[in-house]
C-alpha positions as a Markdown table, in Angstrom:
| # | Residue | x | y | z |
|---|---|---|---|---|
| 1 | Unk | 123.4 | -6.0 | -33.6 |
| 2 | Unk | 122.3 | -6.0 | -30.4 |
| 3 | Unk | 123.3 | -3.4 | -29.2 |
| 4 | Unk | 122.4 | -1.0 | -31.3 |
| 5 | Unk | 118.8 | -2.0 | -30.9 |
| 6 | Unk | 119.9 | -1.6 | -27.2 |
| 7 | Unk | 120.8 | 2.0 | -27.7 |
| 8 | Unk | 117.7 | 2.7 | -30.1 |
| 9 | Unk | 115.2 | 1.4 | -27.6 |
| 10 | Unk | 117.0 | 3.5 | -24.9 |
| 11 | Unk | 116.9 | 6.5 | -26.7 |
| 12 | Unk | 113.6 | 5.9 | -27.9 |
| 13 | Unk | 112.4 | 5.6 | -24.0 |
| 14 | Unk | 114.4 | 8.5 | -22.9 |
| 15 | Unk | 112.6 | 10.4 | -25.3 |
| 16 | Unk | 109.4 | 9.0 | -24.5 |
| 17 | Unk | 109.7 | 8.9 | -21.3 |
| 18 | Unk | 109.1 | 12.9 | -20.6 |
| 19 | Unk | 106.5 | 13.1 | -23.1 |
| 20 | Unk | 104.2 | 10.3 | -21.0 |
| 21 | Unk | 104.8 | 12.0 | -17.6 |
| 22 | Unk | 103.8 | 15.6 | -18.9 |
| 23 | Unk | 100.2 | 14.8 | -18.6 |
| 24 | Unk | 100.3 | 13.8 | -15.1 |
| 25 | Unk | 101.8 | 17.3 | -14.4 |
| 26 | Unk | 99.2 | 20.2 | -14.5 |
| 27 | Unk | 100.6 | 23.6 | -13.1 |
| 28 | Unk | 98.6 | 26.3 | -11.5 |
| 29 | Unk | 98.1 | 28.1 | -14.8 |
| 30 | Unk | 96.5 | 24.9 | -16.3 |
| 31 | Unk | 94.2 | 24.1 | -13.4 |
| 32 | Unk | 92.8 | 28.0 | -13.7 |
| 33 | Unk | 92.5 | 28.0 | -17.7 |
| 34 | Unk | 90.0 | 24.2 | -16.9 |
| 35 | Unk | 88.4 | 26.0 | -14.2 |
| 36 | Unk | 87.7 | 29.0 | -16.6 |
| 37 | Unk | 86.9 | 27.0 | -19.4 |
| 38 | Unk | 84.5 | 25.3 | -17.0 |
| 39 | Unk | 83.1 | 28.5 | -15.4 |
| 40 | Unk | 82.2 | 29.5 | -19.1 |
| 41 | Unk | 80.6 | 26.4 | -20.7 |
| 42 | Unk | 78.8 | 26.5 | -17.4 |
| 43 | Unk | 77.6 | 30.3 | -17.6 |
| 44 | Unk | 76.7 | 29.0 | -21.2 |
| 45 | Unk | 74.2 | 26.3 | -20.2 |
| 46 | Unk | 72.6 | 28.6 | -18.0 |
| 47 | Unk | 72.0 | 31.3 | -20.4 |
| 48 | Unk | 70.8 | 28.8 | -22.6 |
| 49 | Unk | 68.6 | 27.0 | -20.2 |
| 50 | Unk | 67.1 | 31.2 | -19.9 |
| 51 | Unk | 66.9 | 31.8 | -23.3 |
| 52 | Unk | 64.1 | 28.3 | -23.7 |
| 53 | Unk | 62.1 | 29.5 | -20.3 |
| 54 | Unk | 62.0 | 33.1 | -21.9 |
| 55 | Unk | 60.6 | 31.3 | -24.8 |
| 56 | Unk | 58.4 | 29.4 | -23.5 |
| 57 | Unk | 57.1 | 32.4 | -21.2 |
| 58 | Unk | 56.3 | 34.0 | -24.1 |
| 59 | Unk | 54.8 | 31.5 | -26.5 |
| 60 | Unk | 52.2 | 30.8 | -23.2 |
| 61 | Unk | 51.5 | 34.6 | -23.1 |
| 62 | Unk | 50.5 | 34.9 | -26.7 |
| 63 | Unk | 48.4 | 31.1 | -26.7 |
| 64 | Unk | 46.8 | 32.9 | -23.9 |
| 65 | Unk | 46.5 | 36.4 | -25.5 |
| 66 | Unk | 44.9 | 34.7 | -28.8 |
| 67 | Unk | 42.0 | 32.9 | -26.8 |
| 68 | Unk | 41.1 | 35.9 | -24.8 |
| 69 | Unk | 40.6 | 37.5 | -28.4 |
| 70 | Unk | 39.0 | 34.3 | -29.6 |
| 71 | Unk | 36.3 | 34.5 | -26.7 |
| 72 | Unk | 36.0 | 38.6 | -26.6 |
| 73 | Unk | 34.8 | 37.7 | -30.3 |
| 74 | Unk | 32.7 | 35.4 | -29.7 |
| 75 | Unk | 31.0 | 36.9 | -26.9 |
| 76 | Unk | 30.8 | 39.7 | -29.2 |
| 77 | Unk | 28.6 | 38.0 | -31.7 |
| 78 | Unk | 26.6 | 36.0 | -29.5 |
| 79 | Unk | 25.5 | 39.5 | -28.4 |
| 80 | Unk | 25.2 | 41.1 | -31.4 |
| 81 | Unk | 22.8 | 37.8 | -32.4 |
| 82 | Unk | 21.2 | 38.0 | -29.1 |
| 83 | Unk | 19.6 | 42.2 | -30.3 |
């Protein structure tokens, strides 16, 4: 009895055993697939982070746009009130 639960658990660790070190072990091809994957979530952010200044840029322009109407307008009947 025992040992055949002997020779299960060392099977069971020589199985395991190359499946728990594989981790530790990144190759060239893995480190420049993370460093890619990186480079593009990075190059992501960025274009996001343009994308809201953009935005904002423009929503500024228009608030800014819209009360230079607002005022030509009112000028524009305070003169018209002023004939």
């Amino acid at each position: 009895m025992k040992r055949i639960a002997a020779l299960t658990l060392l099977a069971l660790l020589s199985v395991a055993w190359p499946i728990a070190a594989r981790p530790q072990q990144m190759s060239t091809e893995e480190y420049a697939r993370l460093s890619r994957k990186q480079q593009k979530k990075q190059l992501k952010m960025l274009k996001k982070g343009a994308k809201k200044e953009k935005k904002a840029i423009k929503k500024n322009e228009k608030a800014q746009r819209k009360a230079a109407k607002k005022q030509r307008k009112a000028m524009e009947k305070y003169q018209r009130a002023q004939r």
